[in-house]
C-alpha positions in Angstrom: 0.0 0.0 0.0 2.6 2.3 0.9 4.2 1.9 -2.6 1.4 2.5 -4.2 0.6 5.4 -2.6 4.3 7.2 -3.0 3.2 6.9 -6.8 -0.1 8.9 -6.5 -1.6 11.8 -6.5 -2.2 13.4 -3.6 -6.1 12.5 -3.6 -5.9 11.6 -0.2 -6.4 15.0 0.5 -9.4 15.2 2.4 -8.2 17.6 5.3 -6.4 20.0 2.7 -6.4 23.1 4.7 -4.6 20.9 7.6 -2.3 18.8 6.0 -1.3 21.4 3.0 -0.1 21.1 -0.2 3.2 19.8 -2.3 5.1 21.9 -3.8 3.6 23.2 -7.9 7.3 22.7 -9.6 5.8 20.9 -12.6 5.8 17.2 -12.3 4.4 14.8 -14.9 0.6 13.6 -14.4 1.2 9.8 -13.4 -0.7 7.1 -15.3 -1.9 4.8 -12.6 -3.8 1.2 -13.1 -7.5 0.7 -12.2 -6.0 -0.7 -9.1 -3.9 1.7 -7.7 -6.7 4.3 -7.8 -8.9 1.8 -6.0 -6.3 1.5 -3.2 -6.4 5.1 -3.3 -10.2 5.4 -3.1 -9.8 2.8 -0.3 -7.6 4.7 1.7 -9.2 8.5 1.6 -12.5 6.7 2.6 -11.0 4.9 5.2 -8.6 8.1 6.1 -11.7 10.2 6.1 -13.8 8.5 8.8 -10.5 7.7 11.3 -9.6 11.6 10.9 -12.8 13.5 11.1 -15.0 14.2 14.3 -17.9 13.3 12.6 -17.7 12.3 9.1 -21.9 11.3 9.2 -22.7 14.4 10.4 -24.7 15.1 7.1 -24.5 11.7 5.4 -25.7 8.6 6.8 -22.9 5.8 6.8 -24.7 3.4 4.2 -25.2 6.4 2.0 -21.9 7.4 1.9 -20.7 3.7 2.0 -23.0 3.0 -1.1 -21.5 6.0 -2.9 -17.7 4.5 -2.4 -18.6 1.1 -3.9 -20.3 3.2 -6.8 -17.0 4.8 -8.1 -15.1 1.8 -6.8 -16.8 -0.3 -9.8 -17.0 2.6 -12.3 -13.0 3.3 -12.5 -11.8 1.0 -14.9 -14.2 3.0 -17.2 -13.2 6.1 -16.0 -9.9 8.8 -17.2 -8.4 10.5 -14.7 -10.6 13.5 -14.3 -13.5 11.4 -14.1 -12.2 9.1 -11.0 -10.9 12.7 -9.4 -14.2 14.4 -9.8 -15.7 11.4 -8.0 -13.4 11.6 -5.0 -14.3 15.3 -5.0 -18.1 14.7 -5.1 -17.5 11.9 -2.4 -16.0 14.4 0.0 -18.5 17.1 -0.6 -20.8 14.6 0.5 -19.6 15.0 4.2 -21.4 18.5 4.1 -18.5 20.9 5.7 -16.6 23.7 3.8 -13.3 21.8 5.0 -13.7 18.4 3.8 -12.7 18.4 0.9 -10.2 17.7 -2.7 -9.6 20.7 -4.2 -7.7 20.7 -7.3 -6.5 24.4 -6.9 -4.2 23.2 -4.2 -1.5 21.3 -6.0 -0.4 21.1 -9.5 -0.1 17.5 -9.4 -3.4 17.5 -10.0 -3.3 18.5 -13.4 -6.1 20.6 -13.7 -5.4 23.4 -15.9 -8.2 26.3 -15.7 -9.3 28.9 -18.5 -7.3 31.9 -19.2 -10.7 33.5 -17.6 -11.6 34.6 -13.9 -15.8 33.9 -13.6 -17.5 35.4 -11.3 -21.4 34.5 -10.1 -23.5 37.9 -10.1 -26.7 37.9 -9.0 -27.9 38.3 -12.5 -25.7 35.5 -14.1 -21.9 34.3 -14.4 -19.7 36.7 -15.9 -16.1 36.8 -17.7 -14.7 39.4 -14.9 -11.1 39.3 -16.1 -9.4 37.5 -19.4 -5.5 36.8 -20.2 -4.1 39.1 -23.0 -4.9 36.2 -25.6 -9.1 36.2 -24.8 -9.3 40.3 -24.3 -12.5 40.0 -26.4 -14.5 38.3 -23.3 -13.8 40.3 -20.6 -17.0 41.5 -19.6 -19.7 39.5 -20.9 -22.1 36.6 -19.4 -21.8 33.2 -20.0 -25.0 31.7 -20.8 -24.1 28.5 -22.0 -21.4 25.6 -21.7 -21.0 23.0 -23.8 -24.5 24.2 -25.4 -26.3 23.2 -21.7 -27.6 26.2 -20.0 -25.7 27.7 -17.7 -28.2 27.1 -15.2 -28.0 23.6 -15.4 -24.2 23.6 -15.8 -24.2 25.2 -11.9 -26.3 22.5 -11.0 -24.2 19.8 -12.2 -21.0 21.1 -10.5 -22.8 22.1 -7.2 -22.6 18.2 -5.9 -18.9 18.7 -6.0 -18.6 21.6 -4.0 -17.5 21.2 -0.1 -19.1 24.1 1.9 -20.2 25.4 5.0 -23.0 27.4 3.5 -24.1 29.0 0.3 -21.5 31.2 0.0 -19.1 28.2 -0.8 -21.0 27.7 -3.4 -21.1 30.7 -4.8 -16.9 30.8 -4.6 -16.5 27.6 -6.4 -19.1 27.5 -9.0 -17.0 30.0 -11.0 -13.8 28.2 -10.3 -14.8 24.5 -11.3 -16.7 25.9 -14.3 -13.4 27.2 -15.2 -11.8 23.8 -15.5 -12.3 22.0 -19.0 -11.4 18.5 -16.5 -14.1 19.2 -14.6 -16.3 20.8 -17.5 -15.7 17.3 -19.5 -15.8 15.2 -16.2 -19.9 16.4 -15.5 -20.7 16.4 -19.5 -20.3 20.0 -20.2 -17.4 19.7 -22.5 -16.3 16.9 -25.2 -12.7 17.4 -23.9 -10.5 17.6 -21.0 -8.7 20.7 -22.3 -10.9 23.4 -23.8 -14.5 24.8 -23.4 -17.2 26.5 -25.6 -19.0 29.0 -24.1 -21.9 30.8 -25.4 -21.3 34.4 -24.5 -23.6 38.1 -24.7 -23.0 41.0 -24.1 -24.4 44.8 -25.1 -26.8 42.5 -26.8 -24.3 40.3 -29.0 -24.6 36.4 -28.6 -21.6 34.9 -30.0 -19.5 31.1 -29.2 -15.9 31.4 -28.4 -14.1 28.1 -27.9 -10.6 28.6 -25.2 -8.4 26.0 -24.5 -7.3 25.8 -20.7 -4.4 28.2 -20.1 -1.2 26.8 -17.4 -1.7 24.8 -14.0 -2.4 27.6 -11.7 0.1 28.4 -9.0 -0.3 27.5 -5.4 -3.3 29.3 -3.8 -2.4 30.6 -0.6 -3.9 28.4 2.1 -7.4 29.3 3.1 -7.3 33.4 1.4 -9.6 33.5 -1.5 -7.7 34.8 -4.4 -10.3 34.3 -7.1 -11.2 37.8 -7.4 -7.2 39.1 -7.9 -6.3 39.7 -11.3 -3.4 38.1 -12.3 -1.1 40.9 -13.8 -1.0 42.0 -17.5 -4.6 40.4 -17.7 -7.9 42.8 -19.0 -10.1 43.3 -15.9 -14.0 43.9 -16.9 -13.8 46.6 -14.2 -13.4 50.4 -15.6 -11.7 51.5 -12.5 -7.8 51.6 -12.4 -8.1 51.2 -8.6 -9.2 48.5 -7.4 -11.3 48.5 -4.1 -9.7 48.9 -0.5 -10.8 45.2 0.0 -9.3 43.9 -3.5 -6.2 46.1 -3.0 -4.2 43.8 -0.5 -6.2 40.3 0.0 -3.2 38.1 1.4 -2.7 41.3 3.7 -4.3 39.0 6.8 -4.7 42.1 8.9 -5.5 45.5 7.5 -6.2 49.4 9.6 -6.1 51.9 7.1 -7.2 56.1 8.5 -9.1 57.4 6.1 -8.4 60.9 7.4 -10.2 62.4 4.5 -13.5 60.8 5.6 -12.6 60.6 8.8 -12.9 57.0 9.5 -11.1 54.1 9.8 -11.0 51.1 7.4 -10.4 47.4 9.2 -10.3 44.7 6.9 -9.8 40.9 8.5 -8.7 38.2 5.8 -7.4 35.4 8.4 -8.7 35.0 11.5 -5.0 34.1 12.9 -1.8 35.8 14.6 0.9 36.8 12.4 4.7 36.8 13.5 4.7 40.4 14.5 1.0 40.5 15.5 -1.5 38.4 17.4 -5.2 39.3 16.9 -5.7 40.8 19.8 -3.0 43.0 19.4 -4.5 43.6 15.7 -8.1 44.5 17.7 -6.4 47.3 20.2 -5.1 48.9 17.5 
């Protein structure tokens, strides 16, 4: 088992925030048999119930059990994504925002997202921010994928999606609709590395087809960095300053005088001490 395992990928990932993740030097995707992802299957179940407090806190046992043996006998027909989009549906089945296998938090993974930054508006899911080479989206609404409604194309990537309420849901519907792996694992996309999206905007309907862009880097751990704009990219937003909350995010601890309005602006990314200041000295500020 412990051979097997030094060969995988880190699937067994289900307390990702507490464990951390590998290094993203690029490494080659493995090609593992049928049973060697089986043994790994075996062992994040197993790891999953030994390590949490209550892993059937929103999942009966027989339910979750059931589900197991389900993707157990459907590997052999399954690529790669496919198996990995199983173990992530399997540990979003536990109901918490921090059981989970998130493909943003290692490179070894393999999951290569859109040149794009989505982001889920209250009146659709929009194109926020595009690399260089897709300038033309920026801006408009996605209202298709894969010709399936966008609609439904949230509701088949919601059952993959670990989270504490809905506003986990709302942070990685744009993320894992932004993965062509993903996008092709749920039947939204014929292949594993581009996407068609049917687009509007100031009343245009048009198709673009992109190809996935690089591996992301690392995401800091537990700072939400989906709404930074990578740099050299074309943000939909007009404004050439950003937001005081957009202008620093992996700032964990923020006190800014606004002597102008004559206020003070406190912004709290990470509810944790830092080297030179604990939290309490960040509150008596």
């Amino acid at each position: 088992m412990r051979e097997v395992l030094s060969r995988l990928t880190p699937l067994a990932l289900f307390l990702v925030a507490a464990t951390g993740a590998a290094s993203q030097a690029p490494v080659p995707l493995p090609e593992l048999t049928a049973e060697q992802w089986r043994a790994d299957l075996s062992f994040m179940a197993t790891e999953m119930e030994r390590r949490h407090h209550n892993l059937f806190h929103d999942v009966d046992r027989a339910t979750f059990a059931a589900a197991v043996d389900e993707l157990d006998r459907r590997i052999p027909t399954l690529q790669r994504n496919e198996i990995i989009v199983g173990l992530m549906r399997l540990a979003a089945m536990v109901g918490d925002g921090h059981s989970r296998v998130d493909p943003r938090k290692d490179a070894r993974f393999g999951f290569a997202p859109l040149p794009l930054k989505l982001y889920l508006f209250e009146d659709g899911l929009f194109i926020r921010a595009a690399a260089p080479e897709q300038a033309g989206l920026a801006g408009a609404r996605i209202v298709s994928i894969g010709g399936v409604p966008v609609a439904e194309a949230i509701r088949r990537v919601d059952p993959l999606i670990s989270r504490d309420n809905e506003v986990g849901a709302r942070l990685f519907v744009p993320l894992y609709l932004g993965m062509p792996d993903i996008l092709h694992a749920v039947g939204l996309s014929a292949r594993r590395d581009v996407a068609t999206l049917g687009l509007e905007r100031d009343g245009r309907n048009w198709t673009a087809t992109v190809p996935a862009g690089a591996v992301d880097p690392l995401w800091p751990p537990d700072t939400d960095i989906s709404l930074v704009t990578p740099e050299g990219w074309i943000d939909a937003r007009r404004t050439p300053v950003p937001p005081l909350w957009l202008q620093a995010p992996l700032d964990y601890h923020r006190l800014i005088d606004l002597t102008d309005r004559q206020a003070l602006y406190v912004q709290l990314n990470m509810v944790t001490n830092l080297p030179d200041q604990t939290l309490a000295a960040f509150g008596e500020a």
